[in-house]
ROFIPA-338311 format. One record per residue: x, y, z of N, C-alpha, C in turn; residue in one letter; residue number from 1. Coordinates in Angstrom, 1 decimal. Each point is the difference from the previous one (the first is absolute). Example, Ala and Ser with C-alpha at 12.3 -4.5 7.8 and 13.67 -1.06 7.14 Angstrom:
BEGIN
  n_east  n_north    n_up  ca_east  ca_north   ca_up  c_east  c_north    c_up  rest   nr
    13.2     -5.7     7.8     -0.9       1.2     0.0     0.9      1.2     0.0     A    1
    -0.4      1.1    -0.7      0.9       1.1     0.0    -0.8      1.1     0.8     S    2
END
This chain:
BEGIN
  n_east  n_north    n_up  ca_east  ca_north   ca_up  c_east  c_north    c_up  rest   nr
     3.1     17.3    16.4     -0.5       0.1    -1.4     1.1     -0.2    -1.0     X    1
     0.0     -0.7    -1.0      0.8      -0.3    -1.1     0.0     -0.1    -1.2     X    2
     0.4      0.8    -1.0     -0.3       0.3    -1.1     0.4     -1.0    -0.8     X    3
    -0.8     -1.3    -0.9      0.3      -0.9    -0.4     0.1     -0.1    -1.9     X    4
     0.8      0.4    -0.7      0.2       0.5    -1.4     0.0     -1.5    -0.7     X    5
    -1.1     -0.5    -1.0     -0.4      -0.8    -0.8    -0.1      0.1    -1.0     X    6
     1.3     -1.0    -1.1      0.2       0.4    -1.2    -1.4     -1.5    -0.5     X    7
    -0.6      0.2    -0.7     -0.6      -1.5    -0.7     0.9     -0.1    -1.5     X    8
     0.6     -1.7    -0.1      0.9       0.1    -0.6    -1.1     -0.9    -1.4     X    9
    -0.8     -0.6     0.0     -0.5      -0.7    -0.7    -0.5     -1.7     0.5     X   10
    -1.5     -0.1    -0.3     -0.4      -1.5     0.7     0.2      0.2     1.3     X   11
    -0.1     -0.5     0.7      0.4      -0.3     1.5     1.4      0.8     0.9     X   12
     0.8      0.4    -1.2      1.4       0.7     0.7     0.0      1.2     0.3     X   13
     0.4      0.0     1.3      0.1       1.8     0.6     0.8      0.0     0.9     X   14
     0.6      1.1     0.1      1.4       0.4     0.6    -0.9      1.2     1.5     X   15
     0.4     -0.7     0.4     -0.3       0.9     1.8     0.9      0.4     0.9     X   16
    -0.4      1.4    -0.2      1.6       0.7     0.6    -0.4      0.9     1.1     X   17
     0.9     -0.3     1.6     -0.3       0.7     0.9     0.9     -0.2     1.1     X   18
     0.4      1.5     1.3      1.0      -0.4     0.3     1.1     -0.8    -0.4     X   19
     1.0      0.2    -1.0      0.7      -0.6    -0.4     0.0     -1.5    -0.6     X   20
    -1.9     -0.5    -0.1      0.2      -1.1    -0.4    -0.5     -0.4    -1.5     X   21
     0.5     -0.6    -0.7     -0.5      -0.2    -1.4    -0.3     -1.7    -0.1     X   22
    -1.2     -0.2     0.2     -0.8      -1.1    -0.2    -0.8     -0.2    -1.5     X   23
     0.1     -1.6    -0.4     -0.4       0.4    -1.6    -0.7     -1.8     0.1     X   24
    -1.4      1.0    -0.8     -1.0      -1.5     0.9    -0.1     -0.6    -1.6     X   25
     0.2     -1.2    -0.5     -0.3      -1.4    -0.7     0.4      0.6    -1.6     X   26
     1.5     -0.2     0.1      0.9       0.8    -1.0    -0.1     -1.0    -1.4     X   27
    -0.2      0.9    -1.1     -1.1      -0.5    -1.1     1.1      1.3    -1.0     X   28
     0.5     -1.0    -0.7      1.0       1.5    -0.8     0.4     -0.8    -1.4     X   29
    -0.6     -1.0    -0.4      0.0      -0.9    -1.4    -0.6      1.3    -1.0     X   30
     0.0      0.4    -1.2     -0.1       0.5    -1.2    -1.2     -1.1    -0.9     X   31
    -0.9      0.9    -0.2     -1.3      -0.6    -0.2    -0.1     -1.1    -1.4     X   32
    -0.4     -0.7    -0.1     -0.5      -0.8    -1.2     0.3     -1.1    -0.1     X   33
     0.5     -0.4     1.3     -0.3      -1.6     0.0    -1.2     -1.0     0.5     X   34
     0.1     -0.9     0.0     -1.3      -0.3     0.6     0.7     -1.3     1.4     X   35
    -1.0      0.0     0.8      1.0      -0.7     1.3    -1.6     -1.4     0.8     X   36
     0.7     -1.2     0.4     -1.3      -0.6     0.5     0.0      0.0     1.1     X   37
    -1.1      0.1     0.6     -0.5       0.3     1.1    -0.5     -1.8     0.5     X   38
     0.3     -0.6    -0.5     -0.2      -1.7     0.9    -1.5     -0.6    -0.5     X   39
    -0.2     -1.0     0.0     -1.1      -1.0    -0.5    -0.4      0.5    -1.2     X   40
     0.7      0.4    -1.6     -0.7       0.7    -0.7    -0.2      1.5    -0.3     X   41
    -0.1      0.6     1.0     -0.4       1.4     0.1     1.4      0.9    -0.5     X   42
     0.3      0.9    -0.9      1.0       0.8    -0.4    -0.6      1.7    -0.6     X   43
     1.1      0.6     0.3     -0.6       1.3    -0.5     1.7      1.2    -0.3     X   44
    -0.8      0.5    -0.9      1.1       0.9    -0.8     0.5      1.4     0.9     X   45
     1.2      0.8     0.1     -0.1       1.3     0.5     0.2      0.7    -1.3     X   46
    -1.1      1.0     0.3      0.0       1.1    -0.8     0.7      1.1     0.0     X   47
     0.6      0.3     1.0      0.5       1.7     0.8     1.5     -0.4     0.8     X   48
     0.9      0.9    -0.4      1.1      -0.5     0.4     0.0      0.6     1.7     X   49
     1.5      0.2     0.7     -0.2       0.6     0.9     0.1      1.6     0.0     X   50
    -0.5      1.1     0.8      0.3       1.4     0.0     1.6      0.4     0.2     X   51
     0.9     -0.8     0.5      0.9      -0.1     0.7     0.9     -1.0    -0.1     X   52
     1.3      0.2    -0.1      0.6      -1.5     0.0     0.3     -0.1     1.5     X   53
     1.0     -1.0    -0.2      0.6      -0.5     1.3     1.2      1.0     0.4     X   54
     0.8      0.0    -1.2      1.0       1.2     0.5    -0.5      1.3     0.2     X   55
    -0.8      0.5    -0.5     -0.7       1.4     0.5    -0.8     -0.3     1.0     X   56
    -0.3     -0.3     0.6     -1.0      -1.1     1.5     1.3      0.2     1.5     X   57
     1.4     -0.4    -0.7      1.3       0.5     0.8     0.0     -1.0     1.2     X   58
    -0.1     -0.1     1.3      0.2      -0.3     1.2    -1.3     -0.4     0.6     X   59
     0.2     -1.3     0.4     -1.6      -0.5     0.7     0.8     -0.8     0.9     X   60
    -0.7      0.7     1.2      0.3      -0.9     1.3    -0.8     -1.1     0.7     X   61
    -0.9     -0.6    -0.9     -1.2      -0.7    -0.1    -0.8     -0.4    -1.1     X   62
    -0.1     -1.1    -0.1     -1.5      -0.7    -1.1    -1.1     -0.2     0.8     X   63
    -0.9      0.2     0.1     -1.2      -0.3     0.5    -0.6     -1.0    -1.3     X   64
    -0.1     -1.4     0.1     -0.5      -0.6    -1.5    -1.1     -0.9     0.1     X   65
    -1.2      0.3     0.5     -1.2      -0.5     0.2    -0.4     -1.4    -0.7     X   66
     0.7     -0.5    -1.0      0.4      -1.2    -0.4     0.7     -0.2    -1.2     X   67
     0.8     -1.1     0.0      1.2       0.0    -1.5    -0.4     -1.0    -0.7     X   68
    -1.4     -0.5     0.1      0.0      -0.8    -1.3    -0.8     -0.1    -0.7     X   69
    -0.7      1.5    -0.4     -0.2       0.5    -1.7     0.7      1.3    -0.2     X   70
     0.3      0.0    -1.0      0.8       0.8    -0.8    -0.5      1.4    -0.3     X   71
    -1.2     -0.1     0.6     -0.3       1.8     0.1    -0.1      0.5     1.5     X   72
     0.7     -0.6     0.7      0.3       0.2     1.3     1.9      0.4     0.2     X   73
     0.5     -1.6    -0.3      1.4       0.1    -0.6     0.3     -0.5    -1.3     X   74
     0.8      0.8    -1.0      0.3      -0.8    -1.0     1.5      0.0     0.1     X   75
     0.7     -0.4    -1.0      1.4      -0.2    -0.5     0.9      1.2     0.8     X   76
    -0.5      1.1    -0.8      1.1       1.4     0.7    -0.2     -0.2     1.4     X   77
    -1.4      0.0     0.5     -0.2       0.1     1.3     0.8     -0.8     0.9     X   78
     0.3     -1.2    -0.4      0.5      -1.4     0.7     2.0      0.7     0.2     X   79
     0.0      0.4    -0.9      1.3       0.1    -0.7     0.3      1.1     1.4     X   80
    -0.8      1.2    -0.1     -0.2       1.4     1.1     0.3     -1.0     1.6     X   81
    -1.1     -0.7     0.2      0.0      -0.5     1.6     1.7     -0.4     0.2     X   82
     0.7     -1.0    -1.2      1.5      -0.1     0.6     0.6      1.2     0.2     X   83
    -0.2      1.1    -0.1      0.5       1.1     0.4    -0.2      0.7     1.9     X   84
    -1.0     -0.6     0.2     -0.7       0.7     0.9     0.2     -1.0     1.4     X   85
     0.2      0.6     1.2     -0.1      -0.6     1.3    -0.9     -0.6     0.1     X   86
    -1.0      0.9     0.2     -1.0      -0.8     0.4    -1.7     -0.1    -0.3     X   87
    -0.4     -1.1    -0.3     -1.2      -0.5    -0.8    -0.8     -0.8     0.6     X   88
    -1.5      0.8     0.3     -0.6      -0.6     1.3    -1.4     -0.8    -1.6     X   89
     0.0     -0.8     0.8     -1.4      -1.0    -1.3    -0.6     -0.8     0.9     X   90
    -1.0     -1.1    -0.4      0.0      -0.9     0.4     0.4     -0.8     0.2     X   91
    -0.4     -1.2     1.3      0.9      -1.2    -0.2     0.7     -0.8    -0.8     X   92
    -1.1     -0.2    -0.8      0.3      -0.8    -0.9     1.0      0.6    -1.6     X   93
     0.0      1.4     0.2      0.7       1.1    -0.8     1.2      0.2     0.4     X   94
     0.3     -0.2     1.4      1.6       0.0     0.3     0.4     -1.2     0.1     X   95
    -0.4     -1.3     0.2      0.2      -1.1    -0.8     0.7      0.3    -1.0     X   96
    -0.9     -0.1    -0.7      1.1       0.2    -1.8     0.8      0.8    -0.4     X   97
    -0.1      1.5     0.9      0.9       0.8    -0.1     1.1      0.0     0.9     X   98
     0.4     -1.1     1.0      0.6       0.2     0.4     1.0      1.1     0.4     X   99
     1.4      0.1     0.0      0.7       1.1     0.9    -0.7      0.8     0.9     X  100
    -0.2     -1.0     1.3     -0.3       1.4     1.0    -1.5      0.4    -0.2     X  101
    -0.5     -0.3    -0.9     -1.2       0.7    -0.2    -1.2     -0.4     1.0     X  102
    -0.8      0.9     0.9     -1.0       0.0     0.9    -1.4     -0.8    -0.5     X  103
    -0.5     -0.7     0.7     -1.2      -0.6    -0.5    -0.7      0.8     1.1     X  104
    -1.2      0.4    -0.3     -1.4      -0.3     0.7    -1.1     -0.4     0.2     X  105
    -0.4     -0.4     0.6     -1.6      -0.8    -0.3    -1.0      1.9     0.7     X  106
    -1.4     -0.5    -0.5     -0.9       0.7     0.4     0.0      0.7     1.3     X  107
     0.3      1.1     0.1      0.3       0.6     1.7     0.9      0.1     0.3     X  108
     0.8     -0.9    -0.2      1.7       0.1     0.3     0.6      1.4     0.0     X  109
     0.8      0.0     0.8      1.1       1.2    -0.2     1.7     -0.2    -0.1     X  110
     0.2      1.3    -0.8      1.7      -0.4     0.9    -0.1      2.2    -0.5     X  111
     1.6      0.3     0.5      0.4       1.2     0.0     1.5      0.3    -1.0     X  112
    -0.8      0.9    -0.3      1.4       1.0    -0.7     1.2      1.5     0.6     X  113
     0.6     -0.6    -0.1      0.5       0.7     1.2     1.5      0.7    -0.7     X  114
     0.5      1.0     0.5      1.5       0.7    -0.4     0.1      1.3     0.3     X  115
     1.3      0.3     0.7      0.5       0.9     0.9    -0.6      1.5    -1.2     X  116
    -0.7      1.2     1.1     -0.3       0.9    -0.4    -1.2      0.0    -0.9     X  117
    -0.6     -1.1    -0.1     -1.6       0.2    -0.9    -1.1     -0.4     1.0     X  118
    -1.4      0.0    -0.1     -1.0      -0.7     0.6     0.0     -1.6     0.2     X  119
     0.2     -0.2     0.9     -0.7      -1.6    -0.2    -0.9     -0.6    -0.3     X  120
    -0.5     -0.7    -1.3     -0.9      -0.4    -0.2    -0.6     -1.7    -0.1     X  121
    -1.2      0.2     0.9     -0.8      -0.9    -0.1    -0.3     -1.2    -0.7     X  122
    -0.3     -0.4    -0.8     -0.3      -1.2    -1.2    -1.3     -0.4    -0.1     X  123
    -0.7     -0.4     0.0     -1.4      -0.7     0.5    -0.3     -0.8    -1.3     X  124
    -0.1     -0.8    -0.2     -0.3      -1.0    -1.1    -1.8     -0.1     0.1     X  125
    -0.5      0.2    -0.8     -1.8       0.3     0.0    -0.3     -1.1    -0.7     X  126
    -1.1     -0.6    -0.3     -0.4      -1.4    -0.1    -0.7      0.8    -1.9     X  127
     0.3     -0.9    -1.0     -0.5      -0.3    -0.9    -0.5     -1.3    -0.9     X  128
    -1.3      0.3    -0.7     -0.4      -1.4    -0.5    -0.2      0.6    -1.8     X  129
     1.3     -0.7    -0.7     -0.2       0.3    -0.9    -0.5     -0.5    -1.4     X  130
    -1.6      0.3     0.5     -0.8      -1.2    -1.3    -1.4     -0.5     0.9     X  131
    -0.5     -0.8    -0.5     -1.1      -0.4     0.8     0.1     -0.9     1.1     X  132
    -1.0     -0.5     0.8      0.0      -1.0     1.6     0.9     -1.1    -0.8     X  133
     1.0      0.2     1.5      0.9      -2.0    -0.7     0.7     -0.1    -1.2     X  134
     0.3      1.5    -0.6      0.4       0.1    -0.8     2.0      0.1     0.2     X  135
     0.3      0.2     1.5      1.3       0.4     0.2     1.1     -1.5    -0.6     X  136
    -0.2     -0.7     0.6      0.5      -1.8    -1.1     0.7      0.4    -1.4     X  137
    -0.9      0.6    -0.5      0.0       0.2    -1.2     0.7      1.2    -0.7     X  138
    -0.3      0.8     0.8      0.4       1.9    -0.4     1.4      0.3     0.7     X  139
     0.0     -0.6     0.9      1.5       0.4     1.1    -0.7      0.5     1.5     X  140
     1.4      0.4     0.4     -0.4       0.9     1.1     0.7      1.3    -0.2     X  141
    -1.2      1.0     0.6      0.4       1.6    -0.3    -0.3      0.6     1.4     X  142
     0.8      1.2    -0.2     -0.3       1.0     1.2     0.3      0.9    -0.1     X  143
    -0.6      0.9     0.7     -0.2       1.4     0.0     1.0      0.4     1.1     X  144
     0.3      1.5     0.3      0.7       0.7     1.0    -0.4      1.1     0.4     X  145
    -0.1      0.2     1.3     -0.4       1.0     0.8     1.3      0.7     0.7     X  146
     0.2      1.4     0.2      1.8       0.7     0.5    -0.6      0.8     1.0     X  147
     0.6      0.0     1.1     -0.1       0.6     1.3     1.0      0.7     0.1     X  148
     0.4      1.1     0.6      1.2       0.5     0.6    -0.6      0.8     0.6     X  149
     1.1      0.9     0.5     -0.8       0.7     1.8    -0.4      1.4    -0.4     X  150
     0.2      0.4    -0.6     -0.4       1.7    -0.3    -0.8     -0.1    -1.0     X  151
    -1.3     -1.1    -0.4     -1.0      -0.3    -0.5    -1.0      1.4     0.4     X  152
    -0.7      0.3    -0.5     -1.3       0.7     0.6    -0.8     -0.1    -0.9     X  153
    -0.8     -0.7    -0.9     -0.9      -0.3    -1.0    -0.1     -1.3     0.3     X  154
     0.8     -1.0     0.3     -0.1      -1.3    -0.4     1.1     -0.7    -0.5     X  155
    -0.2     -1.6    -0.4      1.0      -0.7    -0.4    -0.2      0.5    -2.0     X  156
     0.9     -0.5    -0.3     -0.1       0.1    -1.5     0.3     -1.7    -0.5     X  157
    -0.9     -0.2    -0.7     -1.0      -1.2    -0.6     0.0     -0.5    -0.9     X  158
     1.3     -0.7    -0.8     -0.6      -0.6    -1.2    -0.5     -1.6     0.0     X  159
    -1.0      0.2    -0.8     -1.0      -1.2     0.0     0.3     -1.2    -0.5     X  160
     1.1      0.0    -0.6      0.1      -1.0    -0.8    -0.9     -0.7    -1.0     X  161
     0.3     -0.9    -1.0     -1.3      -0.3    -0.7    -0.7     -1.3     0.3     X  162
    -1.6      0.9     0.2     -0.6      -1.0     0.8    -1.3      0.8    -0.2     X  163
    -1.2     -1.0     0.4     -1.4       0.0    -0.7    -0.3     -0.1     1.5     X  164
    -1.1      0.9     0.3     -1.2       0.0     1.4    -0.1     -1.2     0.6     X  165
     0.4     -0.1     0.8     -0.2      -1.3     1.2     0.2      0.5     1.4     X  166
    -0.3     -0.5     1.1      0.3      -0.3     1.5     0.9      0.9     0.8     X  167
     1.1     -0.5    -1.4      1.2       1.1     0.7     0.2      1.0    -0.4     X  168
    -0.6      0.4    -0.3      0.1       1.4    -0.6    -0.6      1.1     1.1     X  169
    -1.6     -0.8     0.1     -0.8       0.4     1.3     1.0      0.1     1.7     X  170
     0.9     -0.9    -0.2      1.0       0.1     1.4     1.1      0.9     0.0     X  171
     0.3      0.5    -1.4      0.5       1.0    -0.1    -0.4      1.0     0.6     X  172
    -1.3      0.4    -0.6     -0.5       1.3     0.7    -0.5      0.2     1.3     X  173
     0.1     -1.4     0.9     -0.2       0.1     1.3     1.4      0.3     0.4     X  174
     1.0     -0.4    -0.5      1.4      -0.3     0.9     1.2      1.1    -0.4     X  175
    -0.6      0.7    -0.7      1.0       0.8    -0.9    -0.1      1.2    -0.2     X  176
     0.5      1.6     0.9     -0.5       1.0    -0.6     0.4      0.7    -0.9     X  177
    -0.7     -0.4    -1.3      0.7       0.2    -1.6    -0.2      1.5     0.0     X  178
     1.6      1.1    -0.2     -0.5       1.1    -0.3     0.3      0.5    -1.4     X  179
     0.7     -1.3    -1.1      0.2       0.1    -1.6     0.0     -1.4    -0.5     X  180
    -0.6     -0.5    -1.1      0.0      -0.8    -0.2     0.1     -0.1    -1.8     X  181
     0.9     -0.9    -0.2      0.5      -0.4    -1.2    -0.9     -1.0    -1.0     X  182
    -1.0      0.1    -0.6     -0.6      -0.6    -0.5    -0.2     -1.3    -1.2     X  183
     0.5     -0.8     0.2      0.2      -1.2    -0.9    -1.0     -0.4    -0.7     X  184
    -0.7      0.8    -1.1     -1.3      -0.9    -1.1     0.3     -0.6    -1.1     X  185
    -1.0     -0.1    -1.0      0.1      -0.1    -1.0    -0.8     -0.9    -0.9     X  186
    -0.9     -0.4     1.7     -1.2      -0.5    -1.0     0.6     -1.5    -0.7     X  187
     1.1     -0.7     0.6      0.7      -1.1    -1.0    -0.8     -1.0    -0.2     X  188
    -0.2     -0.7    -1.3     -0.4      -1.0    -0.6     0.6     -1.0    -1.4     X  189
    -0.2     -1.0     0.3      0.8      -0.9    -1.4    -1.4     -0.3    -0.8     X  190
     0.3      0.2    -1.0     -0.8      -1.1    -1.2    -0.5     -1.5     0.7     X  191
     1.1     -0.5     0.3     -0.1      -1.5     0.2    -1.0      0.0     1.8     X  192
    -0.2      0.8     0.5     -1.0       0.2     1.1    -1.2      0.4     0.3     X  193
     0.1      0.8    -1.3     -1.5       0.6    -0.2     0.0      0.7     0.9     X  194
    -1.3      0.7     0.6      0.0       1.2     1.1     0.7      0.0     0.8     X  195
     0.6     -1.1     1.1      0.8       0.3     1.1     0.7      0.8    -0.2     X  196
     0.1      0.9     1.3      1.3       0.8     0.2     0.9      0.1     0.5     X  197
     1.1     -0.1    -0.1      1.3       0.2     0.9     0.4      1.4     0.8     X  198
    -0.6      1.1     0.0      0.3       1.0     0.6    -1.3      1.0    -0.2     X  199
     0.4      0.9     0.8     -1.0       0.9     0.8    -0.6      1.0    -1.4     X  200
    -1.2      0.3    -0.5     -0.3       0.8    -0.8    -0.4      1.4     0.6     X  201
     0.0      0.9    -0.6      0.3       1.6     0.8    -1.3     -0.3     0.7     X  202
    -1.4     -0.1    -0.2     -0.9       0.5     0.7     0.3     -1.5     1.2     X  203
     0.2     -0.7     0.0      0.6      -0.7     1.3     0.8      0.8     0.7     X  204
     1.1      0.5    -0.3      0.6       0.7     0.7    -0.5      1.2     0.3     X  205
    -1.0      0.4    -0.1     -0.8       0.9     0.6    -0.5     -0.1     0.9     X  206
    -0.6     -1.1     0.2     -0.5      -0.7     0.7     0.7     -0.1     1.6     X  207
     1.3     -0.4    -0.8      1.1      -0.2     1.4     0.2      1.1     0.2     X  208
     0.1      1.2    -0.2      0.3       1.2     0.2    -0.9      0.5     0.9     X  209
    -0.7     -0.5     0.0     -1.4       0.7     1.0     0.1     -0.9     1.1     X  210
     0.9     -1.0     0.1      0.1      -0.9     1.1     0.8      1.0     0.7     X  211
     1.2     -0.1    -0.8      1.1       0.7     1.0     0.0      0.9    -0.1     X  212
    -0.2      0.9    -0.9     -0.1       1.7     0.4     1.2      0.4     0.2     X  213
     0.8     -0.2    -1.3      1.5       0.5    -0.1    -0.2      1.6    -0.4     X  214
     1.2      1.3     0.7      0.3       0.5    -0.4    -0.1      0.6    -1.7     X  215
     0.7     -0.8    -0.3      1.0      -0.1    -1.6    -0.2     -1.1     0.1     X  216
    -0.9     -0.8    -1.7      0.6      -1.1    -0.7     0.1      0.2    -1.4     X  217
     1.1     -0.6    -0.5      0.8      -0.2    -0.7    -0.3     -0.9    -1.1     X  218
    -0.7     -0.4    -0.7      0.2      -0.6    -1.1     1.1     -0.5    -1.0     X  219
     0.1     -1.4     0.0      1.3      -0.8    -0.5    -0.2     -1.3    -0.8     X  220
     0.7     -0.4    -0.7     -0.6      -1.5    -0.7    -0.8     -0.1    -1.0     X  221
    -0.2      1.2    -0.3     -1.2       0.0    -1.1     0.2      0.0    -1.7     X  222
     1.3      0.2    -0.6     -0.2       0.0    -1.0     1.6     -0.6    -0.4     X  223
    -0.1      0.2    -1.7      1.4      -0.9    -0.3     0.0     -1.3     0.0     X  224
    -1.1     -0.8     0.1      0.2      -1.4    -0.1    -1.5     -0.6    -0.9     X  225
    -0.2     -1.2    -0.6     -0.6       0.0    -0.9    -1.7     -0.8     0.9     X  226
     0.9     -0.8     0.9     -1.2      -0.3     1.1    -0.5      0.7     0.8     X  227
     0.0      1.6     0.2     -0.6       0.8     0.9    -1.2      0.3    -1.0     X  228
    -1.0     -0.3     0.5     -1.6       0.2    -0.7    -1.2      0.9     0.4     X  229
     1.3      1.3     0.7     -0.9       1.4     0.4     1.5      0.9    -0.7     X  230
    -0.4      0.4    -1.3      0.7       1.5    -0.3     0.3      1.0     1.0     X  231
     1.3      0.4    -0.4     -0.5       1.6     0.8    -0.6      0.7     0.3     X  232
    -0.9      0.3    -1.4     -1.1       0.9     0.1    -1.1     -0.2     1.1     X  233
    -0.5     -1.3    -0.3     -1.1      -0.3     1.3     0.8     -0.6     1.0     X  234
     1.3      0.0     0.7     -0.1      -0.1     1.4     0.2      1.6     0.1     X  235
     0.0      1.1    -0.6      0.2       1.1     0.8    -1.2      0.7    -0.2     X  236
    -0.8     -0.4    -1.3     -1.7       0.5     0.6    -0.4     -0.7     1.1     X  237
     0.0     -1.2     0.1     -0.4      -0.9     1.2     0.3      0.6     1.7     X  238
     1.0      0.6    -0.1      1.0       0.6     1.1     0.1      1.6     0.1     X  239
    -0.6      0.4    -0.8      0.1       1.6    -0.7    -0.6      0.6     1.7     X  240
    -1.1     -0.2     0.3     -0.5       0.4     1.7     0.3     -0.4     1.2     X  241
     0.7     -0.9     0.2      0.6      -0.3     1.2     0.9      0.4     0.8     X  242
    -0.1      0.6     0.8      0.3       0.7     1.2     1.6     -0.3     0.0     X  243
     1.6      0.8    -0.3      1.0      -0.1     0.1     0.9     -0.7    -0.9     X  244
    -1.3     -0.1    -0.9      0.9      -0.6    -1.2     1.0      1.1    -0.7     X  245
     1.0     -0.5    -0.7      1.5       0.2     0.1     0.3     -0.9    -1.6     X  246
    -0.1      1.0    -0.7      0.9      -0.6    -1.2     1.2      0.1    -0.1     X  247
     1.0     -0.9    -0.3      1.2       0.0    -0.1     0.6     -0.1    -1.4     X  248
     0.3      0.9    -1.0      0.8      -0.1    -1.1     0.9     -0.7    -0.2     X  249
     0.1     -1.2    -1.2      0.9      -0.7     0.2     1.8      0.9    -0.1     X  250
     0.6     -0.5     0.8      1.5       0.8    -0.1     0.2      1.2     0.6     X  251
    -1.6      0.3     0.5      0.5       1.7     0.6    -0.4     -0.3     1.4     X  252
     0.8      0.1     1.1     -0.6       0.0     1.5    -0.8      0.8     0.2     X  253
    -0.9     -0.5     1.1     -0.6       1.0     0.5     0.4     -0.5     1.8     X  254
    -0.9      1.4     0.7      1.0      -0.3     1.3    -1.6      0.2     0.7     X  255
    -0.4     -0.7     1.2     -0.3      -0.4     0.9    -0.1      0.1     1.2     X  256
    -0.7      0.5     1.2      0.3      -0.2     1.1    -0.5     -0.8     0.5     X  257
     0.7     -1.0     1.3     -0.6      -1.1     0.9     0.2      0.0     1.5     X  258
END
C-alpha cells in the first residue's frame, strides 16, 4: 500500500509524489492572458495563471506529457521546465520534436522508471482520441498513462489524458486495474467547430467511472482556459455523487492511497 500525495497545479499540471518519486504530468506554468493557436484556425486565451511556479514545484524526476502541441498541455515555461528534467515520456511523435532522450509511446506501449532505493515504476501509455472519428490527422496524437509498481493494493493510478469516449477507453477498463484516476475534461470546443468536442465532459466521465470503478478520481483540466465550455461549477454538480470522488485544491496536496 502506498500513500500517493497530489498537488493539482493548474489545467492539466500535477505533481505526484511517492516513495521518493516526484512525477509532474503536462507542465503548463505560462501567466495568464495570452491568447495561443491551437492549428487550423482554432485559438484560445488562458485565464488563470499557475498555483505554483516551477521554482517552488523544486525537483522532478519525470514529465509525464500526454502531448506537446497545444499549449494548454505544454506552453513556453513548461518547454523551458522539460530542459531541466531527465526524463520525459510523450508520444512518438512528441519525442520527435522534443528530442533529448525523450521516450515516445504509442498506445499500450510501455517502458520503466527506475532508481536505486525507490519503487519501480511501470509506464503504460493508454490510447486517446482527441476530438471526433478521423479526427487524429488533424488534432495530433495524445496519450494517457497508467503507473504500476509493486506495493499497489488499490490499483494502477490513471491519468486520462485529453480525450473524448471512444474504443479505447472501453480497453482500458478491460486491461487496466484503475485504483485512482486523474481526470482530463472540460467539455473543449472552438467557435470555428461548432458543437464538436475535443475532450471528455464531466457526466462522460461518469460514465467512464462506472466502467472502471476507480477507488479515487481526481478531477483535472477543467478550468483556466477560455475553450473549456463546462465551468467549475457544473463539472462538480455534475460529479457532486460519484462514488470516490476527490477534490483537489488548486496548490494544496492532498494525499491518496493506491
Amino acid at each position: 500500500m502506498t500513500e500517493v500525495r497530489i498537488t493539482r497545479i493548474g489545467g492539466p499540471t500535477a505533481l505526484v509524489e511517492f516513495g521518493g518519486w516526484r512525477l509532474l504530468t503536462d507542465p503548463t506554468f505560462d501567466p495568464p492572458g495570452r491568447r495561443y493557436g491551437f492549428g487550423w484556425g482554432a485559438s484560445s486565451r488562458k485565464l488563470t495563471g499557475p498555483a505554483i511556479s516551477p521554482a517552488e514545484v523544486g525537483r522532478v524526476d519525470a514529465v509525464l506529457l500526454t502531448h506537446d502541441h497545444h499549449a494548454d498541455n505544454l506552453d513556453d515555461a513548461g518547454r523551458a521546465l522539460l530542459a531541466e528534467v531527465d526524463t520525459v515520456i510523450t508520444t512518438v511523435s512528441g519525442a520527435r520534436r522534443h528530442g533529448g532522450g525523450a521516450r515516445g509511446l504509442r498506445a499500450w506501449g510501455t517502458t520503466r522508471l527506475t532508481s536505486p532505493g525507490r519503487p519501480e515504476i511501470e509506464v503504460t501509455a493508454t490510447p486517446c482520441r482527441h476530438g471526433p472519428p478521423l479526427s487524429t490527422p488533424i488534432v495530433g496524437d495524445v496519450v494517457g498513462f497508467a503507473l504500476a509498481w509493486p506495493d499497489q493494493v488499490h490499483g494502477a493510478l490513471w491519468c486520462t489524458g485529453d480525450t473524448v469516449p471512444h474504443r479505447g477507453l472501453r480497453q482500458v477498463a478491460r486491461r487496466v486495474d484503475v485504483g485512482t484516476v486523474l481526470l482530463h475534461l472540460g467539455g473543449v470546443r472552438f467557435p470555428l467547430t461548432g458543437p464538436i468536442r475535443y475532450s471528455m465532459t464531466a457526466r462522460q466521465a461518469a460514465r467512464l467511472c462506472g466502467r472502471i470503478r476507480p477507488r479515487t478520481a481526481i478531477p483535472v483540466h477543467y478550468e483556466g482556459w477560455q475553450h473549456f465550455r463546462e465551468p467549475p461549477e457544473t463539472v462538480e454538480r455534475a460529479l457532486a455523487d460519484l462514488p470516490g470522488i476527490r477534490w483537489a485544491p488548486l496548490g494544496e496536496p492532498i494525499t491518496v492511497t493506491v
